[in-house]
C-alpha positions as CSV (number, residue, x, y, z in Angstrom):
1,X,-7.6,33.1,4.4
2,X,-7.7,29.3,5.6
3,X,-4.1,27.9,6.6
4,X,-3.6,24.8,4.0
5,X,-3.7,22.0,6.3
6,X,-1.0,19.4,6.5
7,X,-2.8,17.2,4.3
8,X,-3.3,20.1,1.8
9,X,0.4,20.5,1.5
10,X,1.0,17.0,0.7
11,X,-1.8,16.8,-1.8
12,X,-0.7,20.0,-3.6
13,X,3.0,18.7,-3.5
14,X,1.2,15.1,-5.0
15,X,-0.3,17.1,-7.6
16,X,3.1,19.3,-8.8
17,X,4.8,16.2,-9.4
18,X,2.4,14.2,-11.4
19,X,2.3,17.1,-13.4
20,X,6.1,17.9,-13.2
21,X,6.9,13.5,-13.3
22,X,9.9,12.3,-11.0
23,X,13.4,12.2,-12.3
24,X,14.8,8.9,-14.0
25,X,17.0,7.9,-11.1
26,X,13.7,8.0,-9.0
27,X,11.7,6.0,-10.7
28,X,15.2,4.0,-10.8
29,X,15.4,3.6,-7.2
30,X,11.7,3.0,-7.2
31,X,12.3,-0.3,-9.3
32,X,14.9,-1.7,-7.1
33,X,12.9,-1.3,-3.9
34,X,10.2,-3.2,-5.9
35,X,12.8,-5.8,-6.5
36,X,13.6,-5.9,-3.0
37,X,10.0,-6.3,-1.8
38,X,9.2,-8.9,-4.4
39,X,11.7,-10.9,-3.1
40,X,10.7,-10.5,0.5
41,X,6.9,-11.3,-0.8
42,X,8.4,-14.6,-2.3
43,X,10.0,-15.7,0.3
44,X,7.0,-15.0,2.7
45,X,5.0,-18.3,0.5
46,X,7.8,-20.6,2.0
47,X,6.7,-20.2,5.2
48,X,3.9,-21.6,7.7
49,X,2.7,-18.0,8.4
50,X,2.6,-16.9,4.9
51,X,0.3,-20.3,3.8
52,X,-1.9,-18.6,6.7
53,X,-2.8,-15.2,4.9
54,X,-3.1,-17.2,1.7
55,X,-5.3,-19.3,3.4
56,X,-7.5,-16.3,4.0
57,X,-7.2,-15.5,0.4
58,X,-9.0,-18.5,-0.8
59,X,-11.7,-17.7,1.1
60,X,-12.4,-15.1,-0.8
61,X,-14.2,-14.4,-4.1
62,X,-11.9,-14.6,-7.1
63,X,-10.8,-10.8,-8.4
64,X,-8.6,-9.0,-11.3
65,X,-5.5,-8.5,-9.0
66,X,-2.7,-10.6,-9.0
67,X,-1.8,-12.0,-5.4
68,X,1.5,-13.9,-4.6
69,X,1.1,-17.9,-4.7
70,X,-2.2,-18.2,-6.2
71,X,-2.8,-18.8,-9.9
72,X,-6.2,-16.9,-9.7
73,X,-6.3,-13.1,-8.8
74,X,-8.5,-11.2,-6.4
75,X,-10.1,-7.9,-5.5
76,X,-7.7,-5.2,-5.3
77,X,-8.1,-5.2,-1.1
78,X,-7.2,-8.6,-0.8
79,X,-4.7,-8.6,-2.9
80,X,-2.9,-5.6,-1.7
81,X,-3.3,-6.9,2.0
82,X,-1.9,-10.6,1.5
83,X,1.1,-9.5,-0.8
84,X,1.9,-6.8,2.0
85,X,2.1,-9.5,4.6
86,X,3.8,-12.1,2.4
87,X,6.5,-8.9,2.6
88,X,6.9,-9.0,6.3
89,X,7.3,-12.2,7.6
90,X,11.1,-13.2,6.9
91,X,12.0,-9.4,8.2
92,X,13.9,-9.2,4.7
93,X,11.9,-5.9,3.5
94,X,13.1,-2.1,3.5
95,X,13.7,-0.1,6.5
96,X,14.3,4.0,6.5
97,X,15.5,4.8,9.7
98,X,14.2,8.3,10.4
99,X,10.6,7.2,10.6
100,X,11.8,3.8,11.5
101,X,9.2,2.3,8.8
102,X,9.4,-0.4,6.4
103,X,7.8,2.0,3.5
104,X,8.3,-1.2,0.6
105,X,5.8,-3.6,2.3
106,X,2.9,-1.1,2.8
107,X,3.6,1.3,-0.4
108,X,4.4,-1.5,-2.9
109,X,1.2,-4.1,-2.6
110,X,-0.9,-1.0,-2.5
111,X,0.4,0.7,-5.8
112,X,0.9,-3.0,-7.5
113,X,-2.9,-3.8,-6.8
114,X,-4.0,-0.2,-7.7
115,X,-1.9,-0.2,-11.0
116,X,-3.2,-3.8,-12.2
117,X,-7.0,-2.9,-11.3
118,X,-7.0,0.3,-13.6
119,X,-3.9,-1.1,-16.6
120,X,-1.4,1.7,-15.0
121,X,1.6,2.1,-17.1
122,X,4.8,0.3,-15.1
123,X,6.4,3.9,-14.9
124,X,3.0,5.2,-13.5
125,X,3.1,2.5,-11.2
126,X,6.9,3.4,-9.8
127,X,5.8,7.2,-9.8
128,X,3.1,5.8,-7.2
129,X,5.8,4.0,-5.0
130,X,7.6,7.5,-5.3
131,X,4.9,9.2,-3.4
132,X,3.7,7.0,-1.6
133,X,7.2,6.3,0.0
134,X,7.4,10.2,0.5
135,X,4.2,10.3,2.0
136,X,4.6,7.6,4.7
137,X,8.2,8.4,5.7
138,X,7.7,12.1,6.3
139,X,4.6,11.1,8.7
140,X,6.7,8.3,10.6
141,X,9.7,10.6,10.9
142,X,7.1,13.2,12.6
143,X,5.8,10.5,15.0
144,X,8.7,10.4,18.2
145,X,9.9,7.7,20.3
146,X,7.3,7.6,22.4
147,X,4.8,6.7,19.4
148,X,7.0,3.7,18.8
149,X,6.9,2.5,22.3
150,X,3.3,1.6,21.7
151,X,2.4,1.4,18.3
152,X,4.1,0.1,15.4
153,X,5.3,2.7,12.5
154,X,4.9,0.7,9.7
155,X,1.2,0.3,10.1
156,X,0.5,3.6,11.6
157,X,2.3,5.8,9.0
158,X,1.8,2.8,6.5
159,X,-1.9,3.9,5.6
160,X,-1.0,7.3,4.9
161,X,1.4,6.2,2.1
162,X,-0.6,3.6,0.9
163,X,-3.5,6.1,0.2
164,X,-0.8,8.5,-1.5
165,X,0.0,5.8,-4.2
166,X,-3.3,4.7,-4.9
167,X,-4.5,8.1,-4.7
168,X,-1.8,8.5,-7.4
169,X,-2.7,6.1,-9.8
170,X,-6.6,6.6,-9.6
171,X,-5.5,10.2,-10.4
172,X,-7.5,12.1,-7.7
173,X,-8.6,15.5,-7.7
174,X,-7.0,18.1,-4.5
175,X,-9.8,17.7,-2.5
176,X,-10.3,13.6,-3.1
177,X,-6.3,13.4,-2.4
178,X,-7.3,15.1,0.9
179,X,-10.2,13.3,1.8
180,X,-8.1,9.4,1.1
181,X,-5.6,10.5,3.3
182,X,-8.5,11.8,6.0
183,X,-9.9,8.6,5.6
184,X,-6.5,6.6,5.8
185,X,-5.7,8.7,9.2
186,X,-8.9,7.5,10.9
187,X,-7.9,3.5,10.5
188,X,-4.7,4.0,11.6
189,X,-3.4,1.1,14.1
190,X,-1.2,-1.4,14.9
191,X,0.2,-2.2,18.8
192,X,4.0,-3.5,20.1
193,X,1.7,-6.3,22.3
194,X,2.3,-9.1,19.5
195,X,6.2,-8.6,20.3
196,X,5.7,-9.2,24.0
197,X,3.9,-12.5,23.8
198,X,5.5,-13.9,20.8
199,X,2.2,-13.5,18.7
200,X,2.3,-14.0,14.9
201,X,0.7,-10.8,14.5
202,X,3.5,-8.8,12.9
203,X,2.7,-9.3,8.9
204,X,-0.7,-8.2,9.5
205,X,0.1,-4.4,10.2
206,X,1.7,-3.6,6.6
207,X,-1.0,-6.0,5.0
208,X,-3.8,-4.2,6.9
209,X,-2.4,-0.8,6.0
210,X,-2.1,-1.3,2.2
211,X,-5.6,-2.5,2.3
212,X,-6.9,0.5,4.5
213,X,-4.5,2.8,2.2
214,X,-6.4,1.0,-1.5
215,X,-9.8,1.3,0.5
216,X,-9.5,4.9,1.9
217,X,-8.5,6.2,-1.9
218,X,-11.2,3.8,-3.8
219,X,-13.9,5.4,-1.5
220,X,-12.5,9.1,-1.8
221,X,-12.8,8.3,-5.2
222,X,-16.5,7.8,-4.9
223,X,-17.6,10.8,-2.9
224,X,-16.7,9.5,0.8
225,X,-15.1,12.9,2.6
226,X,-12.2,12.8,5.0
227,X,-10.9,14.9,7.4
228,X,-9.2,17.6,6.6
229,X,-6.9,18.0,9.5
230,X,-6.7,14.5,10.4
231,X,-3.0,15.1,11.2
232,X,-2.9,18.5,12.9
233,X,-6.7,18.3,14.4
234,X,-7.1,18.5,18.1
235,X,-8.7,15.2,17.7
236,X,-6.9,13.6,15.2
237,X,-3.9,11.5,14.2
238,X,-0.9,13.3,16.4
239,X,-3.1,14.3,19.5
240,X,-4.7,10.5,19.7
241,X,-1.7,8.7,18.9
242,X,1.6,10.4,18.9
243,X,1.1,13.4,21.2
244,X,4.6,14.5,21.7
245,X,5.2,14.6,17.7
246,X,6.4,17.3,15.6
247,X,3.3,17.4,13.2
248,X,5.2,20.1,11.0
249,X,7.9,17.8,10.4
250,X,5.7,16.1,7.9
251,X,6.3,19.1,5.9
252,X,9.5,20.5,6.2
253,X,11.6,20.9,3.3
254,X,8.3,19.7,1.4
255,X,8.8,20.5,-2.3
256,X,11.9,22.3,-1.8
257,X,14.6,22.8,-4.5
258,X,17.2,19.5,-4.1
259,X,15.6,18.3,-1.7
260,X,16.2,14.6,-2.0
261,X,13.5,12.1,-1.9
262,X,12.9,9.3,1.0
263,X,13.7,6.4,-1.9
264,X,16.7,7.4,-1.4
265,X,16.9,7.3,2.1
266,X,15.9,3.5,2.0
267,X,18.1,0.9,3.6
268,X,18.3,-2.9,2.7
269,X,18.5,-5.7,4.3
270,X,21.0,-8.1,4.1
271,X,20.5,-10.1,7.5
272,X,16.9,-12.5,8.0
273,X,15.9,-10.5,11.2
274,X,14.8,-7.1,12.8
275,X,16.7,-4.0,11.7
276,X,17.7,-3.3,14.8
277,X,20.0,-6.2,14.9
278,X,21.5,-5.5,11.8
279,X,24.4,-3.2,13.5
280,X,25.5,-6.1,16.0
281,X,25.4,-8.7,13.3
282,X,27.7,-6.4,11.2
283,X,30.3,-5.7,14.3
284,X,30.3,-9.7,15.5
285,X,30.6,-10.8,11.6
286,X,33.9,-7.7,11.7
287,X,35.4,-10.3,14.8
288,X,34.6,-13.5,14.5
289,X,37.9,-14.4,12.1
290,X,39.9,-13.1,15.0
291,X,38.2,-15.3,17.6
292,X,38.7,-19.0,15.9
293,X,36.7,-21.7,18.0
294,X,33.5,-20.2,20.1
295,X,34.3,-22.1,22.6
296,X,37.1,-19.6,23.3
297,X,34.8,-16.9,24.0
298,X,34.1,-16.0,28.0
299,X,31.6,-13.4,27.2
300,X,30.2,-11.0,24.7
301,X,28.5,-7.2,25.4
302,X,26.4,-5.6,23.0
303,X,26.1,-1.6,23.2
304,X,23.3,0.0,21.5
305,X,20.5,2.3,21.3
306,X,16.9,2.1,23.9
307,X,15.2,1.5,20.8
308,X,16.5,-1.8,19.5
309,X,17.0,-3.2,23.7
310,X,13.1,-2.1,23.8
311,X,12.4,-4.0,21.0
312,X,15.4,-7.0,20.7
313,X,16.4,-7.6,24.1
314,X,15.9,-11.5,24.3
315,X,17.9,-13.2,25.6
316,X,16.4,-16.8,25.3
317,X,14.1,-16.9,21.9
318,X,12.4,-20.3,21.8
319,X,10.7,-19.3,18.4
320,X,11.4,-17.9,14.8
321,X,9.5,-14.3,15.5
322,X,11.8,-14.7,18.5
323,X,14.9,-15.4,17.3
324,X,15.0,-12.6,15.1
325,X,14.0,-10.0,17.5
326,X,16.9,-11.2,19.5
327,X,20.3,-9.4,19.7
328,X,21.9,-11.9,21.6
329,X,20.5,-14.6,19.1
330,X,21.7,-12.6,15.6
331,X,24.9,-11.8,17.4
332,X,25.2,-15.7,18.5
333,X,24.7,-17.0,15.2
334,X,26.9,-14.1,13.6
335,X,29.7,-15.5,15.6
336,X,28.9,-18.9,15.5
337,X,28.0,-19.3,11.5
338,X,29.2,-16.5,9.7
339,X,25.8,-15.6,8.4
340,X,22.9,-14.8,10.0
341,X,20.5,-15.7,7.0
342,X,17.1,-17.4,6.4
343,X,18.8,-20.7,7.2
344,X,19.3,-19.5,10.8
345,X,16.1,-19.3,11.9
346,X,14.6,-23.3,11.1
347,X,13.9,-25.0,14.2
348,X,17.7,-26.7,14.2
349,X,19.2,-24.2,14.5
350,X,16.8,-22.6,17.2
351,X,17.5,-26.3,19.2
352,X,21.4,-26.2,18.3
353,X,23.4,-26.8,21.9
354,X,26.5,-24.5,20.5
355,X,23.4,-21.5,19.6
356,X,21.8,-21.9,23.3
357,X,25.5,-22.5,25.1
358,X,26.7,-19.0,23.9
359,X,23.4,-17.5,23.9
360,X,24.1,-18.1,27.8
361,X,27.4,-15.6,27.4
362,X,25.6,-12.4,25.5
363,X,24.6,-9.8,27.4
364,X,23.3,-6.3,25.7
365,X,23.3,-2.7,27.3
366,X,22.4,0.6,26.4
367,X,25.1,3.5,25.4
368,X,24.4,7.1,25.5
369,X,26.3,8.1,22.9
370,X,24.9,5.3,20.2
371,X,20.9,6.5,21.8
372,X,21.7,10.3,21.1
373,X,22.4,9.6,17.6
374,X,19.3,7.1,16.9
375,X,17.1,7.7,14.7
376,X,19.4,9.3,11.8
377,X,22.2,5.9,12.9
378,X,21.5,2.5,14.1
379,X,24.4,1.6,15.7
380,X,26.1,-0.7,18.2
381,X,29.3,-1.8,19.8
382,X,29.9,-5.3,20.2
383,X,32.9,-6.5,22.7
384,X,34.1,-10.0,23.5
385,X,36.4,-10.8,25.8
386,X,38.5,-14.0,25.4
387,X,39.3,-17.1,28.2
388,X,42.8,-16.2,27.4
389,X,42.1,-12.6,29.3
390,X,42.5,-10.5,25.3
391,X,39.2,-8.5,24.6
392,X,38.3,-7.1,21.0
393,X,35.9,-5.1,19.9
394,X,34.6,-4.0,16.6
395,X,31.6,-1.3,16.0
396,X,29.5,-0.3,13.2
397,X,27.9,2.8,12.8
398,X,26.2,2.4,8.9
399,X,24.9,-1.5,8.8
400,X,24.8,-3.0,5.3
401,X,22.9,-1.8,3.4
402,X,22.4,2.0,4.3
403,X,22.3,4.1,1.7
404,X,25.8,5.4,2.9
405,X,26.6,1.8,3.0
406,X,24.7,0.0,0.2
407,X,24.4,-3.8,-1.6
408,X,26.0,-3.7,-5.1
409,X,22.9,-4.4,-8.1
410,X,24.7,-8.1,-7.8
411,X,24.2,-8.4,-4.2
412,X,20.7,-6.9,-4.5
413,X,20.0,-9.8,-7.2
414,X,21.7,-12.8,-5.2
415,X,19.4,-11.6,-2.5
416,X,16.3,-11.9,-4.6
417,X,17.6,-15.4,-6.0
418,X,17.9,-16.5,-2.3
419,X,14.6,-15.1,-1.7
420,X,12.6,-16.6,-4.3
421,X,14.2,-20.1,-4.1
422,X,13.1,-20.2,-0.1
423,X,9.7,-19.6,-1.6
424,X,9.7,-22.1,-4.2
425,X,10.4,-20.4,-7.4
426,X,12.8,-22.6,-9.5
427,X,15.2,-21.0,-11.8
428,X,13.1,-20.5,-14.6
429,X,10.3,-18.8,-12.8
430,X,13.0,-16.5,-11.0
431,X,14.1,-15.2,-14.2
432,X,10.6,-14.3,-15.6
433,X,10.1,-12.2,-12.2
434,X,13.4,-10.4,-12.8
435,X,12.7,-9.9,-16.7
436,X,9.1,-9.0,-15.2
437,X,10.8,-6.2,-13.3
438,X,13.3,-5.3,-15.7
439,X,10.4,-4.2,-18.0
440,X,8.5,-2.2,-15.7
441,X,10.0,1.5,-16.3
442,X,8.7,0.7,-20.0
443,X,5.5,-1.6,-19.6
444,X,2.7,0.1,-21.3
445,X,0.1,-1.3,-19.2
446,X,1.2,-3.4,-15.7
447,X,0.5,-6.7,-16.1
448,X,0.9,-8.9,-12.5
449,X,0.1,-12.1,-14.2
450,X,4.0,-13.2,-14.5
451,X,3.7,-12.9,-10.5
452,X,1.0,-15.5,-10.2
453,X,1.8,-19.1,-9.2
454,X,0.1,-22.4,-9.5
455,X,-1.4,-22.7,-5.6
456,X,0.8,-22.7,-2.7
457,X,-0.3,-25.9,0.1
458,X,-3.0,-24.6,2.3
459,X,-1.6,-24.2,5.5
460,X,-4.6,-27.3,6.8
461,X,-2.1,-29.5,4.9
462,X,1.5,-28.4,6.7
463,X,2.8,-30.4,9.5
């Protein structure tokens, strides 16, 4: 008898629980991660980078999907693509930290263009996200640090969840399930390099993966195989890209009675920047009411994981991107402002004299202790000493917005207000997206149309 392959298990797991349906409190928590990445998405239209992808959107033909900041849709590719993007580029979407993915900007545009093309019901829809979250976090949390050196998670593990939750909704047979996630694991990609150079590249990896996700299921669908052992296979996924992974891990505890599910693993972001700055943002915000005047401050050490100094250590960011991949930036303007929001990262406050003077004073370092517990905690230490010789310190081990540590329903709402005004939605409009997402767990048929916009500017026309 034929071992099931790892692909096998997590089609006939797929296939139990669309027959079996996911509890209420996960399609619950599927809703508010949908909520969370809509308001990420909205936000994306504010900005330069977003006006890009939509750019690229207009040049194609006109479709049935829905695509943020457009009043015309779009094929379901395109759509699932640009809305994934949009997602990405204020780093206000989902992290989970084991597989150290952001499942919400891959999963989401990928099930939303999927459910719109075939007139999914909404709680279809979330079911979709469900798996598809499941799917793409147990194959990150598989992939090891060394895979993260290179390549990025979000788009690597991304496809494979994608293809789950359109496999989902287009209700694929075992062996079709299979062959979309064979043919996800084959267009896997998605390189560091962008975060070297300062590139814009970023957005394009959870874009690219929903797309890939949608396009590897659609052609399943049709008859294309896939690989069977695209994960295990001595020339597949692991072995290419992520050779000192734990393939099994993809897995373990798979199905298992109470075992929880990854969307509710999911943290949220409250802070405009990288993840990984999130636990120094926290720890500076905990001091800064004991410092008083910056100018008091002689010099500041950030502790923290390999990971996030890999990744973050910059310690003089001339650019948005930048700037939020900076701990000594985030950490600044934590001390500094108070917040380290949207607002931080505009070109004034990128030039602002007090920003660069204590930016001069922040140095970061790695602690064992903080890198032996990293994945399962992202935490840091941050110390400042005084020019009056005192020194305080304040550390945070859960960030806010873990799940051990998570934003109230309000706080989850002001976030999306904040969101969708950056992006242009008035009041009005805001409310019909929240109504819009309200409705979902009892929406007959999805309906993206209350997502549409009149055009956004064409980025041609932004100075």
């Amino acid at each position: 008898m034929i071992e099931p392959s790892l692909t096998e298990r997590l089609a006939d797991w797929q296939l139990a629980r669309r027959a079996g349906g996911f509890a209420a409190a996960d399609l619950e928590a599927a809703r508010l991660l949908v909520l969370d990445w809509l308001g990420a998405a909205l936000a994306g239209l504010g900005t330069d980078t977003g006006r890009i992808f939509l750019d690229y959107a207009r040049l194609q033909p006109a479709g049935r999907v829905s695509l943020l900041g457009l009043a015309e849709g779009r094929s379901v590719e395109v759509a699932a693509l640009v809305n994934g993007a949009l997602s990405h580029i204020v780093e206000m979407d989902d992290v989970e930290r084991a597989s150290v993915t952001h499942p919400g900007a891959v999963v989401v545009p990928a099930a939303l263009a999927v459910a719109e093309r075939v007139g999914a019901a909404g709680r279809d829809f979330l079911a979709a996200v469900v798996a598809g979250y499941e799917v793409m976090v147990r194959v990150g949390a598989a992939l090891g640090p060394e895979h993260y050196h290179h390549f990025h998670n979000t788009s690597t593990a991304g496809v494979f969840g994608a293809a789950a939750a359109a496999g989902w909704l287009l209700d694929l047979d075992r062996n079709r399930l299979v062959w979309a996630l064979g043919n996800a694991g084959t267009q896997a990609a998605g390189l560091w390099q962008f975060n070297e150079e300062g590139a814009l590249t970023k957005p394009l990896h959870p874009g690219r993966a929903a797309a890939n996700g949608v396009l590897a299921a659609t052609l399943s669908r049709l008859g294309l195989t896939g690989a069977r052992q695209i994960l295990e296979g001595e020339r597949g996924f692991f072995a290419g890209l992520a050779p000192r992974g734990t393939p099994l891990r993809v897995v373990e505890h798979l199905g298992e009675p109470g075992a929880a599910l990854r969307v509710h693993a999911i943290s949220i972001k409250p802070h405009a920047s990288c993840r990984h700055t999130h636990a120094p943002i926290d720890a500076a915000l905990a001091l800064r009411a004991q410092i008083g005047a910056v100018d008091t401050i002689a010099a500041v050490q950030v502790d923290t994981y390999q990971a996030a100094l890999t990744l973050c250590d910059k310690p003089d960011p001339r650019s948005a991107p930048d700037a939020k991949f900076s701990l000594q930036y985030c950490v600044a303007m934590a001390l500094l402002r108070g917040r380290v929001g949207l607002a931080e990262f505009e070109p004034d406050a990128l030039a602002d004299p007090a920003v660069r003077d204590l930016l001069t004073r922040v140095t970061v370092g790695m602690d064992a202790a903080r890198e032996a517990a990293y994945p399962a905690t992202w935490s840091a230490g941050v110390s400042v000493q005084l020019r009056d010789g005192r020194r305080l310190a304040a550390a945070q081990d859960r960030p806010k917005g873990d799940p051990e540590n998570p934003l109230s329903p309000q706080e989850l709402e002001a976030k999306f207000r904040q969101l969708a005004a950056y992006g242009g939605l008035d009041a009005l409009r805001t409310d019909q997206a929240l109504a819009w997402l309200r409705g979902l767990p009892a929406a007959a048929q999805l309906d993206g149309e209350p997502l549409r916009s009149p055009a956004a500017p064409s980025a041609a026309t932004v100075q």
